[in-house]
C-alpha positions as CSV (number, residue, x, y, z in Angstrom):
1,X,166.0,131.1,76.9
2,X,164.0,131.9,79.7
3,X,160.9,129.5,80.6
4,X,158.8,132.9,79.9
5,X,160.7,133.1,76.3
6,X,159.6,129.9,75.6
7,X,155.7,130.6,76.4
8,X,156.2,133.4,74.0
9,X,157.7,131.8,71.4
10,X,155.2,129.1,71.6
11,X,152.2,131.6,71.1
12,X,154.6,132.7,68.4
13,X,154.6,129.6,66.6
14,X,151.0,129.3,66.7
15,X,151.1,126.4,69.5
16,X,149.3,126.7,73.1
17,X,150.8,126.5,76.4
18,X,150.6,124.2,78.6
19,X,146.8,126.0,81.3
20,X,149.8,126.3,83.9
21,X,152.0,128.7,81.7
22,X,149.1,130.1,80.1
23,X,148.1,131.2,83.4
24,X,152.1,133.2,83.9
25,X,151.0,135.5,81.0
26,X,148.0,136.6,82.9
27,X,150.0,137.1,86.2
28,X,153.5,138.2,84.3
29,X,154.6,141.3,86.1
30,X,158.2,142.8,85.8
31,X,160.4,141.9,83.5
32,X,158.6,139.3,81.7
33,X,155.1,141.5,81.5
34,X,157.4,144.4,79.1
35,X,158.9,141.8,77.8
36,X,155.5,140.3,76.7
37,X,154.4,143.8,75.3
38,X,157.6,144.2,73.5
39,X,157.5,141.4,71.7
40,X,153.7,142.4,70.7
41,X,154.5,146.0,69.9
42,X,157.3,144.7,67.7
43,X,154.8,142.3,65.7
44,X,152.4,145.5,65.1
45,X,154.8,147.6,63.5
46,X,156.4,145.4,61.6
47,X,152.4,144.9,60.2
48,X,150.7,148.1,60.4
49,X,153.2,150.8,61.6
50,X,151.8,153.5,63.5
51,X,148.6,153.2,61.3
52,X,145.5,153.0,63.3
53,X,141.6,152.1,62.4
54,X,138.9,153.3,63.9
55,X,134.9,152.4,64.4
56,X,131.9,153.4,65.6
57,X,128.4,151.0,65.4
58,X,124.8,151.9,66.1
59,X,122.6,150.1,68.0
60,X,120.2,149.3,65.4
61,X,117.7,147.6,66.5
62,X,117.5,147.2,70.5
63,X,116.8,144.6,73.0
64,X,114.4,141.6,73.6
65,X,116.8,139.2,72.1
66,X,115.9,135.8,72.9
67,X,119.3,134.3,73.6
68,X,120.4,133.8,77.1
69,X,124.3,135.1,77.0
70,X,125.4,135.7,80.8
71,X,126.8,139.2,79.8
72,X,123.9,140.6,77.6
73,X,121.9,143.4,78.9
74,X,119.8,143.6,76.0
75,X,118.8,139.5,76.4
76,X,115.0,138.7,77.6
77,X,116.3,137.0,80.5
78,X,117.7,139.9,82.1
79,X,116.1,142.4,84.0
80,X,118.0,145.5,82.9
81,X,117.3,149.0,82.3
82,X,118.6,148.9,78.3
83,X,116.4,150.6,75.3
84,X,114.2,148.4,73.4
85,X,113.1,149.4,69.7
86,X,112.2,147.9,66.7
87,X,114.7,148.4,63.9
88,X,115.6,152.0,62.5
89,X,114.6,153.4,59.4
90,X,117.2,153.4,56.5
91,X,117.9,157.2,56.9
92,X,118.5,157.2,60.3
93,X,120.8,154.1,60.2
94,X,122.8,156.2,57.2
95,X,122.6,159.3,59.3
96,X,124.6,157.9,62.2
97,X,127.2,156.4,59.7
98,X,128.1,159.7,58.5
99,X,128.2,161.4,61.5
100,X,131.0,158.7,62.7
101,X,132.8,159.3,59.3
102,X,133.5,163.1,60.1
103,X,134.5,161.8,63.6
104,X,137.4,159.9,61.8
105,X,135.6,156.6,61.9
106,X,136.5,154.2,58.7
107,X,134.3,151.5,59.3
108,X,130.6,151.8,60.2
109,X,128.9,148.8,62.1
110,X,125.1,148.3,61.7
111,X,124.3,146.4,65.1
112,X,120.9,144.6,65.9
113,X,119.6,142.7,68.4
114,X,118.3,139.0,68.2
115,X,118.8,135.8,67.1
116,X,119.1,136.9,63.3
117,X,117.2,139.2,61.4
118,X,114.3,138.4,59.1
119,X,115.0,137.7,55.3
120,X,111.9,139.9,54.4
121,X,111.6,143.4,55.9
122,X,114.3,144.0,58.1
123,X,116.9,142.7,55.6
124,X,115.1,145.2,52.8
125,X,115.8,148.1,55.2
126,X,119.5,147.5,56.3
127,X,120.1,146.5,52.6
128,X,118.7,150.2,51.7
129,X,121.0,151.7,54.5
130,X,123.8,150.2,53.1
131,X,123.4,151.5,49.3
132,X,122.8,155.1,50.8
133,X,126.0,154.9,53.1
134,X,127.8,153.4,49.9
135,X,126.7,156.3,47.8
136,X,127.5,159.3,49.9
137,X,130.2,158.3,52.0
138,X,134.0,156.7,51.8
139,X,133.3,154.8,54.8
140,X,133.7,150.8,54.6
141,X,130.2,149.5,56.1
142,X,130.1,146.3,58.5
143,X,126.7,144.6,59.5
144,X,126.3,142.4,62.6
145,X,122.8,141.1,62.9
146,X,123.7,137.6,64.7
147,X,123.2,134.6,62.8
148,X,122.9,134.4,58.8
149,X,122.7,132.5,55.9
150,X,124.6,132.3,53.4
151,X,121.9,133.9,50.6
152,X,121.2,136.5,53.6
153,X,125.4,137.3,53.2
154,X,125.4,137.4,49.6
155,X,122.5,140.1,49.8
156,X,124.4,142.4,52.4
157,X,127.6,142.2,50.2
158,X,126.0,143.0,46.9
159,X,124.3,145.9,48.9
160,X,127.7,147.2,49.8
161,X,128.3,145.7,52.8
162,X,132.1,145.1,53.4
163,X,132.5,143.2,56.8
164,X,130.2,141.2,58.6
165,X,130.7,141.4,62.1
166,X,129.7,137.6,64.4
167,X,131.6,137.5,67.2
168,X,132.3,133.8,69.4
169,X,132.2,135.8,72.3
170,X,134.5,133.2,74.0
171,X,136.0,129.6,73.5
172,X,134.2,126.2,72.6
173,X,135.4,124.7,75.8
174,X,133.8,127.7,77.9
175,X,130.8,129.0,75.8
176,X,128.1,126.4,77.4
177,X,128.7,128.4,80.9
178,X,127.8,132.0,79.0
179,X,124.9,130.6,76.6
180,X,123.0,127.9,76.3
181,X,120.1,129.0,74.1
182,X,122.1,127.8,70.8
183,X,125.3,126.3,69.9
184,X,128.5,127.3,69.4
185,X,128.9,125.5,65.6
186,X,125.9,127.7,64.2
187,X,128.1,131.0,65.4
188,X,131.2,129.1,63.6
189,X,128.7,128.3,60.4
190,X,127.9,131.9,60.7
191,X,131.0,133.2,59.7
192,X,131.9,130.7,57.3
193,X,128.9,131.9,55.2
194,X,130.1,135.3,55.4
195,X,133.4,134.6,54.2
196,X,132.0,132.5,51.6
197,X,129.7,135.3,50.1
198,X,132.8,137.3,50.0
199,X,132.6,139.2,53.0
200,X,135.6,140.1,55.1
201,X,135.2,138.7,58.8
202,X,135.1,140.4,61.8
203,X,135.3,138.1,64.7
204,X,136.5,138.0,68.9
205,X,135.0,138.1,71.8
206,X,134.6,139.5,75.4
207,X,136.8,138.6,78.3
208,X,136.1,139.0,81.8
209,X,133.6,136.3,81.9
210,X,135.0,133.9,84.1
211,X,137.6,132.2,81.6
212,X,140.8,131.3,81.9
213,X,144.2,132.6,80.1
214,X,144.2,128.7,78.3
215,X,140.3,129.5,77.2
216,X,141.6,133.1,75.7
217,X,144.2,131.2,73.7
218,X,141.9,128.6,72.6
219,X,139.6,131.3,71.6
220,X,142.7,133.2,69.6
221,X,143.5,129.6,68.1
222,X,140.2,129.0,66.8
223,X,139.9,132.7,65.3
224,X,143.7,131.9,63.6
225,X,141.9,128.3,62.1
226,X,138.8,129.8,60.8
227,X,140.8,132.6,59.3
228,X,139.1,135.7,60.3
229,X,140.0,139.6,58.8
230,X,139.6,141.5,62.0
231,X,139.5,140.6,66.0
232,X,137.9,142.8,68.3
233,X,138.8,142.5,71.8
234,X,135.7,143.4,74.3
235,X,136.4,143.1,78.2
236,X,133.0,142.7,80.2
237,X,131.4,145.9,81.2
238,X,129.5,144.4,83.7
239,X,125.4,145.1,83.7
240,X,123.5,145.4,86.6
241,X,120.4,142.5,86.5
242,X,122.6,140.4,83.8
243,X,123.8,137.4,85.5
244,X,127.3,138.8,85.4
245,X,126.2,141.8,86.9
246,X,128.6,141.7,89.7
247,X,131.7,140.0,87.7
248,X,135.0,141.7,88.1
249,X,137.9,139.4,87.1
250,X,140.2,141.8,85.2
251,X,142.8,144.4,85.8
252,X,144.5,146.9,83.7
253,X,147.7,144.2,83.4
254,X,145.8,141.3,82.4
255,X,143.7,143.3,79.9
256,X,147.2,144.5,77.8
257,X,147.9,141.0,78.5
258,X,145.5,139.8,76.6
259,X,145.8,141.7,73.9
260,X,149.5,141.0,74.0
261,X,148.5,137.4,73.5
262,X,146.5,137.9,70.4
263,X,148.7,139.3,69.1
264,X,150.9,136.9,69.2
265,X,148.9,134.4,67.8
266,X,147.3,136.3,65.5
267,X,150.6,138.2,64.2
268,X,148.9,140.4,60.7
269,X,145.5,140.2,61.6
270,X,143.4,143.4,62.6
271,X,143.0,143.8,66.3
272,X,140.4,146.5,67.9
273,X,140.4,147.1,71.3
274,X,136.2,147.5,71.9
275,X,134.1,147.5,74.3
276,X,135.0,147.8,78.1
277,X,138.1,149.8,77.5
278,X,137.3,152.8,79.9
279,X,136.3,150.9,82.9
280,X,138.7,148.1,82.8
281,X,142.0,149.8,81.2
282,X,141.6,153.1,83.1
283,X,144.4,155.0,82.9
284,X,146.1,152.4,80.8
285,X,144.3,153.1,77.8
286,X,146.8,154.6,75.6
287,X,148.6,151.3,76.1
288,X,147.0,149.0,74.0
289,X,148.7,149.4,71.2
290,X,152.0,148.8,73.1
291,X,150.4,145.7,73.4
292,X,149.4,145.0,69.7
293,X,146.7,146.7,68.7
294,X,146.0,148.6,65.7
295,X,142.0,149.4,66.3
296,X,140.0,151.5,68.7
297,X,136.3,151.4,68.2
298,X,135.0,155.5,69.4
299,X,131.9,156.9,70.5
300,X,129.4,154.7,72.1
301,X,128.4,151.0,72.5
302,X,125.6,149.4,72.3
303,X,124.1,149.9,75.5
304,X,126.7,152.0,76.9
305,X,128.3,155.7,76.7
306,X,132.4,155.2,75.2
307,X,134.6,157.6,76.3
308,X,134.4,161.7,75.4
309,X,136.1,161.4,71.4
310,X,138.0,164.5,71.7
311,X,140.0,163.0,74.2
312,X,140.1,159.4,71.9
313,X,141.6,161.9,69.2
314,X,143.9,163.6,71.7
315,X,145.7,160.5,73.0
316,X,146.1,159.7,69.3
317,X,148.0,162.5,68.7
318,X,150.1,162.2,71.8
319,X,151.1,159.0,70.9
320,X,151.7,160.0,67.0
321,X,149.4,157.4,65.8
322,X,147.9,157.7,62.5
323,X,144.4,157.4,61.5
324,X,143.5,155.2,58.8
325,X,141.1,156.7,56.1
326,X,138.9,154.2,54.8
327,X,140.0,152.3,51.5
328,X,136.9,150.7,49.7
C-alpha cells in the first residue's frame, strides 16, 4: 500500500491524518488525485446510485445581521452592496417554493438573516409558509434562520418543516479567526435541538476561508460525531467590502478534493455541492459527483446569482444523473 492508500484508508476508517498528509490530499495531482476521486465515486454509488437531489432557498429575510463572520456580505460590519428587508410575507415565501418545485427542486430552504428569529411574529409567519408549502406542494421544506431553541424547533416541525438547515461554517479549531460575535458550542446546541425535536439536520460549511486540509477534516469529523442528515459543501464566493473580500485560496483540484474527502469520512450521508460552485469549479463542475456528491443546490444564493438552470439540467442529463423527486 502506497503512503497515499493509507491517507485514504485512514479517512476511510473515520481517523484523521496526520496536518502533513492531510495537506497531500489538497496538493494530490496524478495518479493519486483519480485515485482519490475513485475511491469517492465508488462510496456514492454504492449509497445513492446515480440518484441526485436538488435545492433551491430564498433569501428570506435580508441583511443587517449582527454577527461578524469574515465571509458574510449580509453582516453589519461590512460595507457591501447586498439587499436589506424585513422578512417576507407567507405568500411570497410559498410562492418561491413552488416555483423551485417545477424547476425540479425537492427541498425548499427558507433562509433569514440574523442571529435567530423572534419566537413571536416572525416565527408565526414562516410557520404559516410552511403549512401553505405543505399543503400544495410535494416538496420537503428546510428552514435556516440561525440559532434556535428547542420549543422554536418543535414549532417549525409540527408546521411541516422537514430539515433545519445551521451550518458550522468551519472547524472549532479555526472558527474564532471567521467569527467572534458568538461561540461555536451555541451553533453545536443549535443543531442538537433540531435533531431533538425531530428534525433532520442539514449541516457543513464554507471552504476557502483561510483553513487548512487538517481543519476541513476536523470539520467533516465533527459533522460524523454530531450525526448530521445532510452536508452542504459552500466554497467562499468572495464579497467585495467583507473582510474576505480579496481571498482566493482554492482551485478547481482542491475543491473536488474536498469534496472527495467528505466523502470519505462521511460515506452514506447527503452531500450538496452549494454555494461557490461556478466561480471556483469552473469548468469542472460536472465533476463533483465524481468526487462524491449526490446534491447540487440550483438557481440563486442568497446574495448571489447561481448559474443559468437550464444548463444545471443539461449537464444532468449528459452525465445520466437522475433527479430525486421529493419523498415526504
Amino acid at each position: 500500500m502506497t503512503r497515499f492508500q493509507d491517507i485514504i484508508q485512514r479517512l476511510l476508517e473515520g481517523s484523521a491524518p496526520s496536518p502533513r498528509e492531510s495537506s497531500l490530499l489538497e496538493t494530490a495531482r496524478g495518479d493519486d488525485f483519480y485515485q482519490l476521486l475513485a475511491t469517492a465515486n465508488r462510496i456514492r454509488e454504492e449509497h445513492f446510485g446515480n440518484r441526485v437531489r436538488l435545492c433551491s432557498i430564498v433569501n428570506a429575510k435580508s441583511g443587517r445581521c449582527p454577527e461578524n463572520c469574515a465571509f458574510c456580505a449580509q453582516s453589519v460590519h461590512h460595507d457591501t452592496d447586498a439587499p436589506v428587508y424585513p422578512l417576507l410575507d407567507p405568500e411570497e415565501i410559498a410562492a418561491n417554493a413552488l416555483k423551485a418545485g417545477k424547476a425540479g427542486s425537492s427541498c425548499f430552504g427558507i433562509v433569514t438573516s440574523g442571529s435567530s428569529i423572534n419566537k413571536g411574529p416572525e416565527l408565526e409567519r414562516i410557520c404559516a409558509a410552511l403549512r401553505t408549502i405543505r399543503s400544495c406542494s410535494s416538496l420537503s421544506p428546510s428552514c435556516s434562520l440561525g440559532n434556535i431553541e428547542l420549543e422554536a424547533a418543535v414549532r417549525l416541525k409540527e408546521a411541516g418543516a422537514v430539515t433545519y438547515h445551521h451550518n458550522l461554517e468551519t472547524s472549532r479549531s479555526f472558527f474564532p479567526s471567521i467569527c467572534t460575535t458568538h461561540d461555536y458550542d451555541e451553533d453545536v446546541a443549535t443543531i442538537r435541538n433540531a435533531k431533538q425535536a425531530g428534525l433532520d439536520v442539514c449541516c457543513g460549511g464554507i471552504f476557502g476561508l483561510g483553513e487548512s486540509m487538517a481543519q476541513r477534516i476536523e470539520l467533516a469529523l465533527t459533522l460524523r460525531d454530531l450525526d448530521v442528515d445532510s452536508v452542504p459543501v459552500n466554497f467562499l464566493n468572495p464579497i467585495p467590502g467583507t473582510r474576505l473580500g480579496d481571498a482566493d485560496y482554492l482551485t478547481p483540484m482542491t475543491c473536488l478534493a474536498i469534496i472527495a474527502v467528505f466523502r470519505l469520512v462521511l460515506p452514506g450521508k447527503k452531500i450538496t455541492v452549494c454555494g461557490g460552485r461556478e466561480r471556483n469549479l469552473r469548468d469542472l463542475q460536472s465533476w463533483i459527483f465524481h468526487a462524491g456528491a449526490n446534491g447540487m443546490m440550483v438557481g440563486n444564493y442568497l446574495t448571489t446569482t447561481g448559474r443559468d438552470e437550464a444548463r444545471d439540467m443539461q449537464m444532468l442529463r449528459d452525465l445520466g444523473m437522475i433527479i430525486e423527486t421529493c419523498a415526504c
